[in-house]
Kinemage of the C-alpha trace (Angstrom):
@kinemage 1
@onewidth
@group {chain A} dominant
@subgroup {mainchain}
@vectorlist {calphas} color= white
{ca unk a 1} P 0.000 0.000 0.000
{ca unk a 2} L 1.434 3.602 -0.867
{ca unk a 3} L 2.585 5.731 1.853
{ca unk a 4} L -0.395 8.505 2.868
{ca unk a 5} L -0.778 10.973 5.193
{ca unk a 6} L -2.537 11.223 8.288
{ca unk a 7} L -2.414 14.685 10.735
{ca unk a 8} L 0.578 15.926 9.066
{ca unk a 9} L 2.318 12.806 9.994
{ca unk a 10} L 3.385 9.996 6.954
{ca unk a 11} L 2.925 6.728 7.740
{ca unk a 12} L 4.041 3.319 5.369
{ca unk a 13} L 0.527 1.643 6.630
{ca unk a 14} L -2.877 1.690 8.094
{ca unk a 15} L -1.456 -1.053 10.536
{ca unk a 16} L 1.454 2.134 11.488
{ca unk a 17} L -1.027 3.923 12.053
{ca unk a 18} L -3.580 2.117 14.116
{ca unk a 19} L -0.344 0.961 16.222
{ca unk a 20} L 0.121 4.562 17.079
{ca unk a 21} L -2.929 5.809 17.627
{ca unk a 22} L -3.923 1.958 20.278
{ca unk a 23} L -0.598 0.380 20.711
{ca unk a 24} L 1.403 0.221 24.274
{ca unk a 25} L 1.332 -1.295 27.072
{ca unk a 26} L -1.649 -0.137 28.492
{ca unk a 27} L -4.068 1.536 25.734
{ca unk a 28} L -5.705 -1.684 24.632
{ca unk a 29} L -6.436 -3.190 28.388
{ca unk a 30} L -7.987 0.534 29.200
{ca unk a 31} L -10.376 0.076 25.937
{ca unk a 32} L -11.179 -3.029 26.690
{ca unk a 33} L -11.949 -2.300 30.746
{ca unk a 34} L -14.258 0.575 29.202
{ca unk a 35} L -16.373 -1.308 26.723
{ca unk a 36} L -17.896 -2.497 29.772
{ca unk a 37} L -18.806 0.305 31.734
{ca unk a 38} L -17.871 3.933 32.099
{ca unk a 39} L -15.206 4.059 35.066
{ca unk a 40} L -13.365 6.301 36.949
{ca unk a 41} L -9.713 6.916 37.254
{ca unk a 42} L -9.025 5.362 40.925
{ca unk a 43} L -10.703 2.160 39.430
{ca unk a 44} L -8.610 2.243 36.601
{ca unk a 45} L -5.570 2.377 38.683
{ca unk a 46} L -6.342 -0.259 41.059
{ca unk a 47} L -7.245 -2.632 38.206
{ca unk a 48} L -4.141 -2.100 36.746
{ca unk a 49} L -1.425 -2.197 39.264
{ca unk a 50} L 1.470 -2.102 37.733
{ca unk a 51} L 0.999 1.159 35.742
{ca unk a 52} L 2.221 3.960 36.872
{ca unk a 53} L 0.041 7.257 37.840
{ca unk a 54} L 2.657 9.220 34.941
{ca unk a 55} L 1.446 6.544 32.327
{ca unk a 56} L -1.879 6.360 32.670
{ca unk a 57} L -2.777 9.634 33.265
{ca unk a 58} L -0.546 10.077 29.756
{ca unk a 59} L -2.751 6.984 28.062
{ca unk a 60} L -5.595 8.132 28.947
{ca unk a 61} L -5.028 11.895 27.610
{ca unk a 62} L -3.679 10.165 24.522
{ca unk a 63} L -6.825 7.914 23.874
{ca unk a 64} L -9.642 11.076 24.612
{ca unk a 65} L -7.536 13.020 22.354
{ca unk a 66} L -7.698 10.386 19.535
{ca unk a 67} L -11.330 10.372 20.147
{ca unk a 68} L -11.699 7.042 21.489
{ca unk a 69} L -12.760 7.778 24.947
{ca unk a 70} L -14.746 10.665 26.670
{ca unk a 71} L -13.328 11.992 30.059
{ca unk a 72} L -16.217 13.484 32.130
{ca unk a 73} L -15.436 15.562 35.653
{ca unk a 74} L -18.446 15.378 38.620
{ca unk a 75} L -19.897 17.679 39.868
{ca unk a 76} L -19.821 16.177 43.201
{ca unk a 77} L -17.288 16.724 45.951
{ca unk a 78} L -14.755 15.452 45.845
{ca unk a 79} L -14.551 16.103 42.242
{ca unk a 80} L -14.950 12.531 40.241
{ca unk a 81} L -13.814 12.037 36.657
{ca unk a 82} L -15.622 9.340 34.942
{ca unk a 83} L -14.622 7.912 31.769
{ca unk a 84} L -16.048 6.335 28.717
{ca unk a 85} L -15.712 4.855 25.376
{ca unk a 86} L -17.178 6.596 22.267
{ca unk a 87} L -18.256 5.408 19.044
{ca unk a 88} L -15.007 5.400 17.634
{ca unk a 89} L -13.445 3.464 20.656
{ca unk a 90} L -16.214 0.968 20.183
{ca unk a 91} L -14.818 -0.074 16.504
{ca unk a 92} L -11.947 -0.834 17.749
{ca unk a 93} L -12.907 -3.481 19.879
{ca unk a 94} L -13.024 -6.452 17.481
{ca unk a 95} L -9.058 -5.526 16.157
{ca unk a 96} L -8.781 -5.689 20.014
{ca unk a 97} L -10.819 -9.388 20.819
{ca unk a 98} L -8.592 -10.553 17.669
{ca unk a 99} L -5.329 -9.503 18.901
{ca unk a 100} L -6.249 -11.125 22.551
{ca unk a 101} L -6.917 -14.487 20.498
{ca unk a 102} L -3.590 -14.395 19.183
{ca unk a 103} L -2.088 -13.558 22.683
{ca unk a 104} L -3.880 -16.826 24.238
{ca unk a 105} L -2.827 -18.803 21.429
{ca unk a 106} L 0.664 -17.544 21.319
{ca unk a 107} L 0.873 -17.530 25.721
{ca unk a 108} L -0.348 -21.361 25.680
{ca unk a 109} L 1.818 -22.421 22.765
{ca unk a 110} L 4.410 -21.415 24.677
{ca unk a 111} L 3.102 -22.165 28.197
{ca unk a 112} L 0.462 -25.112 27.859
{ca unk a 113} L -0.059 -24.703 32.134
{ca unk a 114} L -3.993 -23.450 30.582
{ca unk a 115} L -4.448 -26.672 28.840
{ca unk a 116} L -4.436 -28.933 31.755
{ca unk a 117} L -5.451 -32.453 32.272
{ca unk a 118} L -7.386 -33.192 35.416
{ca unk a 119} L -9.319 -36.314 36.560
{ca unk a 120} L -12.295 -36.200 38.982
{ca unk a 121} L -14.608 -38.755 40.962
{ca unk a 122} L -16.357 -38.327 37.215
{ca unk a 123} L -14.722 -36.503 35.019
{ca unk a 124} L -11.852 -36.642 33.367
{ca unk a 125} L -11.011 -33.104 31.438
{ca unk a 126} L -8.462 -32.575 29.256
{ca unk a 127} L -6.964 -30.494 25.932
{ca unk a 128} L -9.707 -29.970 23.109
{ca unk a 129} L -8.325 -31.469 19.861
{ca unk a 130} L -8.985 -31.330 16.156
{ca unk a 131} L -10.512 -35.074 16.323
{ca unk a 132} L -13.524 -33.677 18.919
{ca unk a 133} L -15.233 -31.907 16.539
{ca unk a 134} L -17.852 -34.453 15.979
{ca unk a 135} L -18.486 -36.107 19.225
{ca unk a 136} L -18.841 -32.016 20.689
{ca unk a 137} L -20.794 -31.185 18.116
{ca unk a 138} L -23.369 -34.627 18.863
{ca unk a 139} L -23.342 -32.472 22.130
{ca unk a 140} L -24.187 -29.212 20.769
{ca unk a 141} L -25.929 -29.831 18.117
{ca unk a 142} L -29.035 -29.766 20.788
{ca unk a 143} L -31.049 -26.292 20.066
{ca unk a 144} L -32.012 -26.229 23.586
{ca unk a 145} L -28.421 -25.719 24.893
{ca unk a 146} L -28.357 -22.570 23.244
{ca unk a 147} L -31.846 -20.986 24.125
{ca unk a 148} L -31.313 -18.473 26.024
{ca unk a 149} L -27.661 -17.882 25.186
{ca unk a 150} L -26.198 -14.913 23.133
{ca unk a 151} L -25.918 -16.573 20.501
{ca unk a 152} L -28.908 -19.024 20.596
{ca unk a 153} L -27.457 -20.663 16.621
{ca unk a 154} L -24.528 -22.166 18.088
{ca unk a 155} L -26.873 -25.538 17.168
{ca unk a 156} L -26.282 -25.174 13.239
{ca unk a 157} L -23.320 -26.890 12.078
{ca unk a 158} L -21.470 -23.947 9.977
{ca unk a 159} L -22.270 -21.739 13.379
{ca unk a 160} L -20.805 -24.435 15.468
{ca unk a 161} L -17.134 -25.034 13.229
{ca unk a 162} L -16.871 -21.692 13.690
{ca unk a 163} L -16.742 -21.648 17.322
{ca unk a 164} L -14.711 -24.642 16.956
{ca unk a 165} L -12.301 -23.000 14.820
{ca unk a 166} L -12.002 -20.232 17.600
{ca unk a 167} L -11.393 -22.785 20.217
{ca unk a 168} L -8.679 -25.228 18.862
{ca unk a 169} L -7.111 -21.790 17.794
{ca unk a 170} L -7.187 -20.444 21.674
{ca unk a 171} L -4.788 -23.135 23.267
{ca unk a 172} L -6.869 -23.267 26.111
{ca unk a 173} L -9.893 -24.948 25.725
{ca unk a 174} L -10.576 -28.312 26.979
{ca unk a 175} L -13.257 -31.050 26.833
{ca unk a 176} L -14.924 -33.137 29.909
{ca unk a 177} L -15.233 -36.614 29.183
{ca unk a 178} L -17.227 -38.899 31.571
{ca unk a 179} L -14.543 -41.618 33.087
{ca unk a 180} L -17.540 -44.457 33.161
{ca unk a 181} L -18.044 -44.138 29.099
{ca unk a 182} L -15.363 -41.829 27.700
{ca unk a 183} L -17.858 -40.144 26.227
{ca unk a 184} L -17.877 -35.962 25.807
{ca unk a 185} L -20.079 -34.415 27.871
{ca unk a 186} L -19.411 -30.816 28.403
{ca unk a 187} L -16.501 -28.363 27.072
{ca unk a 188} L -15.005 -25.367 28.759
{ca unk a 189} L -12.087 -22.898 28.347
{ca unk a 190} L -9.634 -20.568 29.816
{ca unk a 191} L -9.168 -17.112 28.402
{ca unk a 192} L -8.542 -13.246 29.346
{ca unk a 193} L -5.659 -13.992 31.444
{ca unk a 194} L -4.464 -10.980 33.039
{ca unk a 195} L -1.112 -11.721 34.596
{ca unk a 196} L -0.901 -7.795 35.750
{ca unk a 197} L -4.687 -8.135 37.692
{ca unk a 198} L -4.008 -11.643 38.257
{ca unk a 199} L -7.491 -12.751 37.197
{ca unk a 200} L -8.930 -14.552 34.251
{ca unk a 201} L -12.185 -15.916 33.128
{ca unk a 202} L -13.445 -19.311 32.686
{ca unk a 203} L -16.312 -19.135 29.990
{ca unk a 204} L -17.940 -21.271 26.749
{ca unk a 205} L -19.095 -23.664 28.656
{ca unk a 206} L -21.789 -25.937 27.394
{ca unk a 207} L -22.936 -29.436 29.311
{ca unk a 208} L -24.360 -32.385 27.513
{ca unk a 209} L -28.496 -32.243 28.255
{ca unk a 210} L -27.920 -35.488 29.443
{ca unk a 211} L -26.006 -34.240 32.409
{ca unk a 212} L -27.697 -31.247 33.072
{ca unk a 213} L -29.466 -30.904 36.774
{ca unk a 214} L -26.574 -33.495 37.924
{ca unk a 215} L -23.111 -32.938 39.209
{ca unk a 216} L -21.268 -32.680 35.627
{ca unk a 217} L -21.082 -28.746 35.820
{ca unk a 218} L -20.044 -28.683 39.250
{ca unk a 219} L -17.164 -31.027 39.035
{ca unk a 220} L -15.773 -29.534 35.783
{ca unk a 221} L -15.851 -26.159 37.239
{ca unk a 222} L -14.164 -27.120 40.948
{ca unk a 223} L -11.360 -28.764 38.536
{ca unk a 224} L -10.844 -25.729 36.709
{ca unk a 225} L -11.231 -23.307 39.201
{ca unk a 226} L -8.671 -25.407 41.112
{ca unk a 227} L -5.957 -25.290 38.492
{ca unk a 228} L -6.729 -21.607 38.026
{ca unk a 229} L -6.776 -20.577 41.884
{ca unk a 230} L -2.640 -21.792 41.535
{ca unk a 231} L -1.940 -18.656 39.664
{ca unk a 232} L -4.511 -16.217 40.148
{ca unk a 233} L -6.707 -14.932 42.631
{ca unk a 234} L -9.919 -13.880 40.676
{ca unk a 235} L -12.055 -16.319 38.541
{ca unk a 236} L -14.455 -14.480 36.463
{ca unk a 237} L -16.866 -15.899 34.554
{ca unk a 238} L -19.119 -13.526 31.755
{ca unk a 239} L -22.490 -14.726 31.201
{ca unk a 240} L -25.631 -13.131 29.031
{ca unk a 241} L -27.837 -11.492 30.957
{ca unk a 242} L -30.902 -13.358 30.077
{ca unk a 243} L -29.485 -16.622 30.045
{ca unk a 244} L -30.568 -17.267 33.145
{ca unk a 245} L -30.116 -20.935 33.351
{ca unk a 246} L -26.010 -20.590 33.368
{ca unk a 247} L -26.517 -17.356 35.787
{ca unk a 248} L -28.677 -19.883 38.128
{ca unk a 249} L -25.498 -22.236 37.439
{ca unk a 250} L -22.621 -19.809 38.337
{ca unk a 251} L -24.053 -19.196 41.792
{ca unk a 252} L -24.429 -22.787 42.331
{ca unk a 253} L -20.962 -22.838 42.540
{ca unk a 254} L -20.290 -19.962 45.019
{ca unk a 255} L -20.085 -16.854 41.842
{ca unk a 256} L -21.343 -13.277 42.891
{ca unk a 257} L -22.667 -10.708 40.739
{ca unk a 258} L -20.138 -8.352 39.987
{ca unk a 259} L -21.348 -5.960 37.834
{ca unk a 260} L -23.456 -5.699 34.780
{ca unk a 261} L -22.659 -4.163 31.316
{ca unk a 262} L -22.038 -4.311 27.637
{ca unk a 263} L -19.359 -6.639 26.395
{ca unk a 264} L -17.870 -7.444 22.496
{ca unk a 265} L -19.927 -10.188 20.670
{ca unk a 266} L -18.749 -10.985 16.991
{ca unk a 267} L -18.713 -7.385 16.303
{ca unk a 268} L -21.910 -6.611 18.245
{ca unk a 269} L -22.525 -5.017 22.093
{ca unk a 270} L -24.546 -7.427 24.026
{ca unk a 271} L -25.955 -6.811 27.268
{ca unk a 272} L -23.462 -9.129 29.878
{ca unk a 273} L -23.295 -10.329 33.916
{ca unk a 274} L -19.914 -10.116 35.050
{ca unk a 275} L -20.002 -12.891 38.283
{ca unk a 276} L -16.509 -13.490 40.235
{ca unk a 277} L -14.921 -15.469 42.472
{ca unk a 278} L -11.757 -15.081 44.348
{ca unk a 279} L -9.560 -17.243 45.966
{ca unk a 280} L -10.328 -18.911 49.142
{ca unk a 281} L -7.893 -18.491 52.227
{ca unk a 282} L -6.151 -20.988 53.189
C-alpha cells in the first residue's frame, strides 16, 4: 500500500497507524476495561497495578484526544472524573478481541499450564483437539443448549465449526469426558488472562443435556477453578444477561454478581453479567 498521510504525519501503513494511535502497554487493556462500563480513574488504577500514575494519566489523555474515549469531571465533591468509550473506541474493539486471540494462542503455545489435564470422581477433562469436533458437536448440536444464550445458533453446524475454529485456535480450551463411558459431555475454556490483575475468566461452557441438573457442571468447574486458583486470585466468569439458566449455574458454585454491562460479541454489544470469584484463604 502507498505511503499517505494522516495529521501531518506519513505513515508506510494503516497497521502504522492504528499501532500509534492503540498500541502500548496499556491503551488496549484501558479500551477493553471501558467497553464495559464507564469508570473512573481510581478504578482504573487499582485494576491495573502495575501502571504507573505518569502513564496512565498520559494513556488516557492520549486515547480522549484520539477520540476514542470521553473523560467526564463530577460535579460532586470530591470532584470525580468518569470515563467512557465513544463510538469510535467501540470499533476498535473487534481488532482488540482478535489480537487477545492471538495472545492466548501464542501464551499457551508457549506455556500449555492453561491446557491442563485433570481427573475427577467423574470426570476426566483434558486439551480440546482437532478429532472432537464431531463427538462435541453430537453435544451441541441440541437447540435447547443454546436458548437463552447470546448466541442461541450455536446448534447449526457452519455456526458451530466456527466456534470450533475459535477454540482449537485459543490453546486453552478443553473437553470433559465422563470416566464411566469416555464419552464428551461438556466443554469449557480458559481465556482473558491478566497476569498484571491476576485474574482470568473461565467461559464457553456448554454441558451435555444429558447431564444437566446433575453434578457434571459442578465437578468440571471445581477442577478448573482449582488449576486456576494456583496462579490467580480472581475467577471471572461472563455470562448473558438473560441466560438465566447458566446465571442460576454460576451461583451454584459460590459466583457473585459483579457488575453488569455491555461486552464485544462478533462485532456486536450485548448486554453481559460479570459474576466473580476469588480465591479462598487458606
Amino acid at each position: 500500500m502507498p505511503e499517505f498521510l494522516f495529521a501531518g504525519e506519513r505513515y508506510q501503513s494503516p497497521v502504522e497507524l492504528a499501532l500509534e494511535v492503540i498500541g502500548g502497554k496499556w491503551k488496549m487493556p484501558i479500551l477493553w476495561r471501558l467497553h464495559q462500563r464507564s469508570w473512573r480513574y481510581g478504578e482504573l488504577q487499582r485494576d491495573l497495578p502495575r501502571v504507573t500514575h505518569k502513564m496512565l494519566s498520559q494513556q488516557l489523555r492520549e486515547l480522549e484526544e484520539a477520540g476514542l474515549i470521553t473523560r467526564t469531571v463530577q460535579a460532586v465533591v470530591p470532584p470525580r472524573v468518569d470515563y467512557a468509550i465513544t463510538t469510535l473506541g467501540q470499533s476498535a474493539l473487534p481488532a482488540i478481541d482478535a489480537l487477545r486471540s492471538w495472545g492466548a494462542a501464542y501464551r499457551t503455545a508457549r506455556d500449555p499450564g492453561w491446557q491442563p489435564t485433570l481427573d475427577g470422581p467423574r470426570l476426566r477433562v483434558r486439551p480440546l483437539a482437532a478429532s472432537d469436533l464431531e463427538p462435541l458437536y453430537a453435544v451441541a448440536s441440541d437447540p435447547d443448549l443454546w436458548a437463552q444464550h447470546p448466541e442461541p445458533t450455536r446448534w447449526q453446524r457452519p455456526v458451530f465449526e466456527t466456534f470450533f475454529a475459535g477454540a482449537l485456535a485459543c490453546g486453552s480450551a478443553v473437553v470433559a469426558e465422563a470416566r464411566a463411558t469416555g464419552q464428551i459431555v461438556a466443554c469449557s475454556r480458559y481465556y482473558d488472562i491478566d497476569p498484571a490483575a491476576r485474574s482470568m475468566a473461565i467461559g464457553y461452557t456448554f454441558v451435555a443435556r444429558s447431564h444437566w441438573g446433575g453434578a457434571t457442571n459442578g465437578e468440571l468447574k471445581a477442577l478448573m477453578l482449582a488449576h486456576a486458583f494456583r496462579q490467580v486470585e480472581t475467577v471471572w466468569f461472563h455470562i448473558g444477561r438473560d441466560n438465566h439458566r447458566s446465571r442460576k449455574a454460576a451461583e451454584k458454585i459460590g459466583a457473585v454478581l459483579d457488575h453488569e454491562g455491555m461486552r464485544a460479541q462478533h462485532g456486536a454489544m450485548v448486554p453481559y453479567c460479570w459474576y466473580r470469584m476469588d480465591r479462598p484463604e487458606g
